[in-house]
PASEBA-1860 file (N, C-alpha, C; in nm, 3 decimals):
! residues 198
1> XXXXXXXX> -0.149/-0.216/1.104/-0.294/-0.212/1.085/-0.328/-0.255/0.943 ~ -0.406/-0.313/0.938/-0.459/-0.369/0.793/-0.648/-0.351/0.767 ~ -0.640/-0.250/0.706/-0.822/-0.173/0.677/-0.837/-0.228/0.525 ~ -0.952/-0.308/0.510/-0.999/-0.373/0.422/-1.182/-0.328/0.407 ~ -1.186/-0.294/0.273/-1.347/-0.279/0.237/-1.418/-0.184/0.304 ~ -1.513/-0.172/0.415/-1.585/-0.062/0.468/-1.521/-0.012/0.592 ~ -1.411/-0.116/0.649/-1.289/-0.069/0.763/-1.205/0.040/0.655 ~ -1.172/0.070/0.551/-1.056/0.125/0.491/-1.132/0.274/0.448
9> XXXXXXXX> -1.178/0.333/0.595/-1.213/0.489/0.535/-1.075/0.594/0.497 ~ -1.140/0.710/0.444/-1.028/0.789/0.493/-0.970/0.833/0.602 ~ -1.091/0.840/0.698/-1.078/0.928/0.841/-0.986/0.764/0.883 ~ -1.019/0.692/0.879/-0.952/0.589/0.930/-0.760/0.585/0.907 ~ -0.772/0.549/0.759/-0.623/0.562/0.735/-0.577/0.712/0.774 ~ -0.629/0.818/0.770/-0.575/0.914/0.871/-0.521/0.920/0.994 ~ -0.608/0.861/1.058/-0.588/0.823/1.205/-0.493/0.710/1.232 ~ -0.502/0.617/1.170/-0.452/0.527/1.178/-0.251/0.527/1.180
17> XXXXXXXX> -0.260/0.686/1.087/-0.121/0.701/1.061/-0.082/0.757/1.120 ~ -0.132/0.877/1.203/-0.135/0.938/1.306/-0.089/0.918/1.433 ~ -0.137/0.781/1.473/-0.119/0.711/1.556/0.029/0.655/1.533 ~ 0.028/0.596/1.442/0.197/0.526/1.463/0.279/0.624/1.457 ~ 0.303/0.719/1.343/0.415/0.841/1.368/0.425/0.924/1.497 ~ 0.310/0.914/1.575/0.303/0.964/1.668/0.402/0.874/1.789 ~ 0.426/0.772/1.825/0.474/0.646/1.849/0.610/0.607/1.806 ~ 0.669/0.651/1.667/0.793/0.667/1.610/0.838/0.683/1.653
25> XXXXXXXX> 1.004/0.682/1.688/1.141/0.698/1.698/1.254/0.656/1.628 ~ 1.342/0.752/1.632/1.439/0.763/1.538/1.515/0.596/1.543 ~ 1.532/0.572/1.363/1.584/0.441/1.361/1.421/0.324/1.357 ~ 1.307/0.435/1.317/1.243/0.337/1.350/1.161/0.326/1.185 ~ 1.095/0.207/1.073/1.041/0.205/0.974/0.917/0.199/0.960 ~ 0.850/0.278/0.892/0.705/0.256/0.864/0.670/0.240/0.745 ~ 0.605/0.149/0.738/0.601/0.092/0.581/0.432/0.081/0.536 ~ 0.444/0.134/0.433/0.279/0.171/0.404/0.252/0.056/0.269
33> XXXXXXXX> 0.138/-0.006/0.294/0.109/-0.065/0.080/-0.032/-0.044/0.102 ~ -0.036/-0.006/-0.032/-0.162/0.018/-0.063/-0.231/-0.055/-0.207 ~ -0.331/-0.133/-0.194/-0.346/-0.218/-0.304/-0.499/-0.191/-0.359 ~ -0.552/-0.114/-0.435/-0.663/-0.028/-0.443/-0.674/0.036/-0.614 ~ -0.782/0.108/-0.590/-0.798/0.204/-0.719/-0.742/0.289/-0.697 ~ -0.657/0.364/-0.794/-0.606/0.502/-0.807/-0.671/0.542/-0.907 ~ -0.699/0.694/-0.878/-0.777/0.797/-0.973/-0.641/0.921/-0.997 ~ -0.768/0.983/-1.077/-0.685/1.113/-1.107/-0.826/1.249/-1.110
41> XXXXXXXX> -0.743/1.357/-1.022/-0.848/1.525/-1.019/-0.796/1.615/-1.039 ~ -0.902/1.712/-1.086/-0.807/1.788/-1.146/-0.787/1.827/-0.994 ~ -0.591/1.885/-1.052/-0.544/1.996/-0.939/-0.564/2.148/-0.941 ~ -0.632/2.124/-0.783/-0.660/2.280/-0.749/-0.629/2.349/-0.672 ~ -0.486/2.298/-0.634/-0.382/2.368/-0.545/-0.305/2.436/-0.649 ~ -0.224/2.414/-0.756/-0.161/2.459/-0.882/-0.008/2.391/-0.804 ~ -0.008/2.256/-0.776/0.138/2.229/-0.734/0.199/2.144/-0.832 ~ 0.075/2.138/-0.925/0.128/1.989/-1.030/0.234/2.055/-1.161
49> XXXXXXXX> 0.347/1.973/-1.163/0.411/2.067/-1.252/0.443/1.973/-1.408 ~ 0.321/1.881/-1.393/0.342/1.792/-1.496/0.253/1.849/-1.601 ~ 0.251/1.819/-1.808/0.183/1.922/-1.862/0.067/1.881/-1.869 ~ -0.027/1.981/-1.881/-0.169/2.009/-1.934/-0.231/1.883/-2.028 ~ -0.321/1.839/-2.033/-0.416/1.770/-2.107/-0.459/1.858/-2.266 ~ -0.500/1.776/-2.314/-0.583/1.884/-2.442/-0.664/2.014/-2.378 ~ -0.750/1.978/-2.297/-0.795/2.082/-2.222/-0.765/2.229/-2.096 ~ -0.673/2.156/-2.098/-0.531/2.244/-2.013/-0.564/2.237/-1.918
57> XXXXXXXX> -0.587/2.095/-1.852/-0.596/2.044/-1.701/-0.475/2.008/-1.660 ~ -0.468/1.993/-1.582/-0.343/1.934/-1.471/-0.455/1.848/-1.356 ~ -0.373/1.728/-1.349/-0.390/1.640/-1.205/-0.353/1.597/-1.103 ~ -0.401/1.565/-0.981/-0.345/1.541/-0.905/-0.370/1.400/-0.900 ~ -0.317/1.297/-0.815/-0.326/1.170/-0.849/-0.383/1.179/-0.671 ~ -0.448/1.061/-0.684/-0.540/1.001/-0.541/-0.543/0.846/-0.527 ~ -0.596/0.780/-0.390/-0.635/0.703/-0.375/-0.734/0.689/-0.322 ~ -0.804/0.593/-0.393/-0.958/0.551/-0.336/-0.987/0.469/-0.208
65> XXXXXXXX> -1.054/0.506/-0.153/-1.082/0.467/-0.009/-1.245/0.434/-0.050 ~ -1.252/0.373/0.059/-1.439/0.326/0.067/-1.524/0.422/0.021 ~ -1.485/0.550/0.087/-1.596/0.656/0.114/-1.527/0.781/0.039 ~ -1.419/0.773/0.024/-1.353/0.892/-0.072/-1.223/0.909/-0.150 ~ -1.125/0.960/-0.157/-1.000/1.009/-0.221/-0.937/1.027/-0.116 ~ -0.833/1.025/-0.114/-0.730/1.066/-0.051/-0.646/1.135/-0.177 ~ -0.606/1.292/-0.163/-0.514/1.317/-0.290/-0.315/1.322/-0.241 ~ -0.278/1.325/-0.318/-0.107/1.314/-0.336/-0.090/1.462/-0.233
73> XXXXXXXX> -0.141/1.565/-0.241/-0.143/1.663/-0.160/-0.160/1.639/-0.003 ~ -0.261/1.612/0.041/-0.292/1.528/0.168/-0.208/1.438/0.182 ~ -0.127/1.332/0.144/-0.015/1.226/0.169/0.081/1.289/0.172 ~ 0.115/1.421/0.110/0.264/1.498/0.128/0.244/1.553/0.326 ~ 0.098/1.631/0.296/0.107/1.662/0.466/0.134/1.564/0.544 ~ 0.089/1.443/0.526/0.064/1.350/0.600/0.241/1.299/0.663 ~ 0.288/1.267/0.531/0.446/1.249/0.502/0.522/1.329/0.590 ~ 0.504/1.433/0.552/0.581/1.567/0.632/0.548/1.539/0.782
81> XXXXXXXX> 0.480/1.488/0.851/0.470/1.432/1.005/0.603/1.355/1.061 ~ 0.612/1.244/0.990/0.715/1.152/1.023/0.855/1.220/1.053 ~ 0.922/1.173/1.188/0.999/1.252/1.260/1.168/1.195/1.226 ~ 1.208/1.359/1.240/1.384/1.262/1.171/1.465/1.182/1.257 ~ 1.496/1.092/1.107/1.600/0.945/1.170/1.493/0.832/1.154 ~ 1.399/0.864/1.107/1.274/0.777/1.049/1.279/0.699/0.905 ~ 1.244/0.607/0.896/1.204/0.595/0.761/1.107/0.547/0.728 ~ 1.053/0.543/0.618/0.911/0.505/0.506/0.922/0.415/0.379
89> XXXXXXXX> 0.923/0.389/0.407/0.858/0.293/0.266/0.715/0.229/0.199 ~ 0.709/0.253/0.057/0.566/0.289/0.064/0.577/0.198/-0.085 ~ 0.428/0.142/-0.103/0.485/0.036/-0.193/0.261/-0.025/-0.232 ~ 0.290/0.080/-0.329/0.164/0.123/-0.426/0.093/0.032/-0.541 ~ 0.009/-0.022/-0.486/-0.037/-0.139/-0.627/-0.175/-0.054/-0.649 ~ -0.179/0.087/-0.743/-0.300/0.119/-0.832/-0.292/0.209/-0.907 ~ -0.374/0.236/-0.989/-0.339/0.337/-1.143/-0.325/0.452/-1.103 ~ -0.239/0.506/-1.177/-0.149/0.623/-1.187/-0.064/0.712/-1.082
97> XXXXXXXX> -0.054/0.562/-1.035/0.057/0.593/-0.867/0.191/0.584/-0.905 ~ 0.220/0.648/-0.993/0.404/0.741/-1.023/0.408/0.832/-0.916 ~ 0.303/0.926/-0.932/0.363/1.048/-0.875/0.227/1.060/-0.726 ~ 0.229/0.957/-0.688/0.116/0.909/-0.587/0.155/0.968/-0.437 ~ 0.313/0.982/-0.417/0.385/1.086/-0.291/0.482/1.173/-0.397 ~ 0.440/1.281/-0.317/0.571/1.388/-0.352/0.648/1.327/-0.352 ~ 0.791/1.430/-0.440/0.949/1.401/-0.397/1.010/1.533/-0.437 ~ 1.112/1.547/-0.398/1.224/1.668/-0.427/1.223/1.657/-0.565
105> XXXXXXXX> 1.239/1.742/-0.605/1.274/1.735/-0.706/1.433/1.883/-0.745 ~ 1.523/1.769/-0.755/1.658/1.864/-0.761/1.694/1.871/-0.919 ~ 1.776/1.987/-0.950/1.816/2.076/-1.079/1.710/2.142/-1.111 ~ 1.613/2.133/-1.206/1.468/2.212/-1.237/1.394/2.210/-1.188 ~ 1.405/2.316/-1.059/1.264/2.324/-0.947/1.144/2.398/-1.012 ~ 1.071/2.333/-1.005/0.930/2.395/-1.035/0.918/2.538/-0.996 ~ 0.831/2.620/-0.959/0.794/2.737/-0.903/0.735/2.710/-0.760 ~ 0.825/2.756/-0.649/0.767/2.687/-0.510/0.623/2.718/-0.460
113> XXXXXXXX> 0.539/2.685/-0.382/0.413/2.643/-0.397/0.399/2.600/-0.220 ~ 0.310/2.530/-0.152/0.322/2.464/-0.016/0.326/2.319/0.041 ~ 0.276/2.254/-0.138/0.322/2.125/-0.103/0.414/2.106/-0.147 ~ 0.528/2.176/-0.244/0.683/2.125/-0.237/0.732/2.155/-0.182 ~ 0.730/2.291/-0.097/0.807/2.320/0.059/0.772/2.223/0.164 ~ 0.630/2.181/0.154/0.636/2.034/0.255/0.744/1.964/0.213 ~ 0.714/1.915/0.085/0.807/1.798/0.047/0.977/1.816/0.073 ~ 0.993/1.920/0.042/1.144/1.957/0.047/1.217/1.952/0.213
121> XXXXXXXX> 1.099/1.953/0.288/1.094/1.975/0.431/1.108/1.816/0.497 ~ 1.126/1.697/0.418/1.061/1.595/0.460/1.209/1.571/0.514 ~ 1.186/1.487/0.685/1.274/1.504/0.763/1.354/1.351/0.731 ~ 1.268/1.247/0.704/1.275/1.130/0.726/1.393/1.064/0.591 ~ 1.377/0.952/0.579/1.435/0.898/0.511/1.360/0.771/0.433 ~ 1.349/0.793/0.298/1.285/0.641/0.229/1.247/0.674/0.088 ~ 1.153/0.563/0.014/1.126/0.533/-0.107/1.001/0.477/-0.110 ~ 0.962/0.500/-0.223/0.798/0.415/-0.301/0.829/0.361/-0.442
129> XXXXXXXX> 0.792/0.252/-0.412/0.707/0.189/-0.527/0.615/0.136/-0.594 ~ 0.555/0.142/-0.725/0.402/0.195/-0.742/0.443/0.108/-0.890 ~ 0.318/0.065/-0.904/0.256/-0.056/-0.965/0.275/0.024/-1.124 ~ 0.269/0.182/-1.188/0.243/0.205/-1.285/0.264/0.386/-1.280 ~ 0.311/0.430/-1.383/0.357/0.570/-1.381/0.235/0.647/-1.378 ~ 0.243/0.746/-1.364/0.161/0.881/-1.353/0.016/0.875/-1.463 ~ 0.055/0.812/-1.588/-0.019/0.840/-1.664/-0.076/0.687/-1.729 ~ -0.037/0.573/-1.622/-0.051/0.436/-1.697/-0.166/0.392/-1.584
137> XXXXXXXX> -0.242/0.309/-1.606/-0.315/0.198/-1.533/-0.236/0.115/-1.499 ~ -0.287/0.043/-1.367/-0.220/-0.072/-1.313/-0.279/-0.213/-1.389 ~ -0.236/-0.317/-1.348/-0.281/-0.446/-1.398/-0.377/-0.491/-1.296 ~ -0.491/-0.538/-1.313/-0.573/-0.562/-1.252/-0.553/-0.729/-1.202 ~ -0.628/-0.837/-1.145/-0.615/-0.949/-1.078/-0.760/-0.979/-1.080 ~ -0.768/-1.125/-1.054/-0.885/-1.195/-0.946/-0.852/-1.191/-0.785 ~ -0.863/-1.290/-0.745/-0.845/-1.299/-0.600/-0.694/-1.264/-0.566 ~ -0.626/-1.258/-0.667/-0.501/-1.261/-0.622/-0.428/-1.171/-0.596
145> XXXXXXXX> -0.505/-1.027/-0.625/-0.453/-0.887/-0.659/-0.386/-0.913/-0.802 ~ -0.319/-0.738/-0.763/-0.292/-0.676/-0.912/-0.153/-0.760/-0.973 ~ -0.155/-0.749/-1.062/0.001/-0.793/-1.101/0.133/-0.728/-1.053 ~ 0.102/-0.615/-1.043/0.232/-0.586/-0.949/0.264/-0.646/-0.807 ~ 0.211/-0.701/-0.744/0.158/-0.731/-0.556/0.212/-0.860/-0.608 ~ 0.158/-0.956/-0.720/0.196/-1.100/-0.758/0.357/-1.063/-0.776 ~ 0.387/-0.991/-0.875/0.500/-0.995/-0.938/0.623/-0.978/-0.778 ~ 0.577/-0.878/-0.679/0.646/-0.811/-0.592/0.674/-0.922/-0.509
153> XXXXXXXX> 0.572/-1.048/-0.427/0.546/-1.130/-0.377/0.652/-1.256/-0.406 ~ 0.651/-1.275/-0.551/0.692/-1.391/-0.604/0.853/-1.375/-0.617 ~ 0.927/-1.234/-0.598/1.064/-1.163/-0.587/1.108/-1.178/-0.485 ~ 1.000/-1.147/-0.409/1.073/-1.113/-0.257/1.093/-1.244/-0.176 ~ 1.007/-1.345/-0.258/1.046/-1.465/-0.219/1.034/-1.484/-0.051 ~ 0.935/-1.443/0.021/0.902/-1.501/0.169/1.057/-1.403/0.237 ~ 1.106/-1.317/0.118/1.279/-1.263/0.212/1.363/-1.326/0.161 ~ 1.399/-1.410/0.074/1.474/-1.460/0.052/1.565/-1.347/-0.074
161> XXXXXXXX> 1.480/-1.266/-0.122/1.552/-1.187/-0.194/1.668/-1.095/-0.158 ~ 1.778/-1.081/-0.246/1.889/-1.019/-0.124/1.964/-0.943/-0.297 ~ 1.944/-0.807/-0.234/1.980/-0.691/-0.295/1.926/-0.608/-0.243 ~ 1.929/-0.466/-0.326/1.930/-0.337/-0.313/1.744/-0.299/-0.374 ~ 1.708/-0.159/-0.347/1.588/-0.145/-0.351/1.587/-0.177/-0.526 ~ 1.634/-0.074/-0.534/1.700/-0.038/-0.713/1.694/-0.180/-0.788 ~ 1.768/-0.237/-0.742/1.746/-0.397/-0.798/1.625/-0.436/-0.837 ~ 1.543/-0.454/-0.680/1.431/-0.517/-0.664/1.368/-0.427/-0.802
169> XXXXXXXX> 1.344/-0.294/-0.758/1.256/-0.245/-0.866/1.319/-0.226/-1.012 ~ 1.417/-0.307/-1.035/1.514/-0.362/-1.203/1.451/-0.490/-1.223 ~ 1.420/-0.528/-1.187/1.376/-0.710/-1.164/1.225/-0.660/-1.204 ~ 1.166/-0.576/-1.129/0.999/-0.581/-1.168/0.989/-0.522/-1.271 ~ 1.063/-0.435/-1.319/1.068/-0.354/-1.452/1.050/-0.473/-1.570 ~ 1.132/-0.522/-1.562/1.166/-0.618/-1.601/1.051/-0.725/-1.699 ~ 0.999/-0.777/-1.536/0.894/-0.878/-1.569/0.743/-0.819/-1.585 ~ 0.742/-0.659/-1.638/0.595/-0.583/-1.614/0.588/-0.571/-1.816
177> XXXXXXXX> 0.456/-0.611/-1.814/0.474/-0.505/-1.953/0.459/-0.330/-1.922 ~ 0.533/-0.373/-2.079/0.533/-0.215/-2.137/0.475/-0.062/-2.103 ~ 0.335/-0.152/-2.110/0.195/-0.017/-2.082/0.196/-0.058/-1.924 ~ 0.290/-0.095/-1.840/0.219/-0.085/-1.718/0.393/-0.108/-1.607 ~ 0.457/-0.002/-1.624/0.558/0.026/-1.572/0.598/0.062/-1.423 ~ 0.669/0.007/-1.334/0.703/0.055/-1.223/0.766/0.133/-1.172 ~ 0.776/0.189/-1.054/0.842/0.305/-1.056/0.898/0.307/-0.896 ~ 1.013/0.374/-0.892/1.074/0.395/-0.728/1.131/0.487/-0.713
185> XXXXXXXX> 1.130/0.547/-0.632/1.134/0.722/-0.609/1.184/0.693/-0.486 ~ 1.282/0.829/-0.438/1.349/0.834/-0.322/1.243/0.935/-0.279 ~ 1.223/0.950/-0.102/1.200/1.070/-0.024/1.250/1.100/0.057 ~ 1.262/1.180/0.077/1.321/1.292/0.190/1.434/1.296/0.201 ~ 1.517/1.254/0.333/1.634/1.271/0.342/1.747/1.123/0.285 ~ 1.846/1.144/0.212/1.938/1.043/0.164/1.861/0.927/0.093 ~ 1.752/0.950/0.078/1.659/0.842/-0.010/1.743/0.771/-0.122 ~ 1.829/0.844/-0.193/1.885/0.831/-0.314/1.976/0.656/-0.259
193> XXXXXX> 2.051/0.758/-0.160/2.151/0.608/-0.109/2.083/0.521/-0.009 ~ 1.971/0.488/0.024/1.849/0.430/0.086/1.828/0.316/0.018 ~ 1.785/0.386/-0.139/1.728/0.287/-0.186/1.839/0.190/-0.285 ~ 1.949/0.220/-0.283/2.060/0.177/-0.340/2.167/0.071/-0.217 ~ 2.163/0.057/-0.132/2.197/-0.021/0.005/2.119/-0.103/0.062 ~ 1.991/-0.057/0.071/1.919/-0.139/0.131/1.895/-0.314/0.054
END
């Protein structure tokens, strides 16, 4: 499905996802991109375990839809649907989409909470990558999209690219500036060696 402009509600991409995981079977990939504004709110679940602002906020990171937000909280539930022997891949062109899906986070667990027991719960298998860390803006575009979507496009070469996820996202590191860094994160199950094989 591809929702563009006043097609790209929330209730929509809700449904929309709904529908395919629902449809899933094991061995089977769902691959999400999202090429948009990312915001940031404050969090008012208390799951964010990243530090405080001058003001001693914490955020949650979102995406903008036509008509609203979608937050990182809502995409963990959402996540947590997808059935095991599944995988995801998710592949983020907007500001401050680091931490845009949960992930495990192993050795220094936070204080557990209900969206990292989602997360920790996640049955499936996969990775994201996102145009710019937690706390950076993305690169913006004309018609062409963002610079990450160009940069990702012009790699992958129509498929012709042949390596590992890790690679791919060594290569974009690479060719991104400084202030506007990429990022790839494993989820759920064996993500780690997922994104290192594939």
């Amino acid at each position: 499905h591809v929702r563009i402009n006043e097609d790209a509600t929330c209730r929509q991409f809700k449904d929309d996802f709904e529908t395919i995981v629902k449809k899933m079977k094991e061995g089977d990939i769902l691959k999400f991109s999202f090429a948009g504004h990312g915001t940031q709110v404050p969090d008012i679940s208390g799951d964010e375990d990243d530090e405080p602002n001058d003001r001693g906020q914490k955020f949650d990171e979102g995406f903008c839809f036509y008509d609203g937000i979608i937050i990182d909280d809502t995409v963990a539930e959402m996540l947590a649907t997808i059935p095991k022997g599944c995988y995801f891949i998710g592949m983020i062109d907007c500001c401050y989409s680091g931490e845009a899906f949960r992930y495990k986070i192993d050795g220094l667990q936070p204080s557990k909470n209900r969206i990292q027991e989602l997360v920790d719960s996640f049955a499936f298998t996969g990775l994201w990558l996102s145009a710019a860390r937690e706390n950076q803006l993305a690169v913006g575009s004309s018609d062409k999209g963002g610079l990450f979507t160009q940069n990702a496009l012009r790699l992958w070469d129509v498929g012709n690219f042949t390596g590992s996820y890790v690679e791919f996202h060594d290569k974009l590191r690479r060719i991104s500036p400084a202030k506007h860094i990429p990022v790839c994160k494993e989820l759920g199950i064996n993500g780690y060696h997922f994104m290192r094989k594939c």
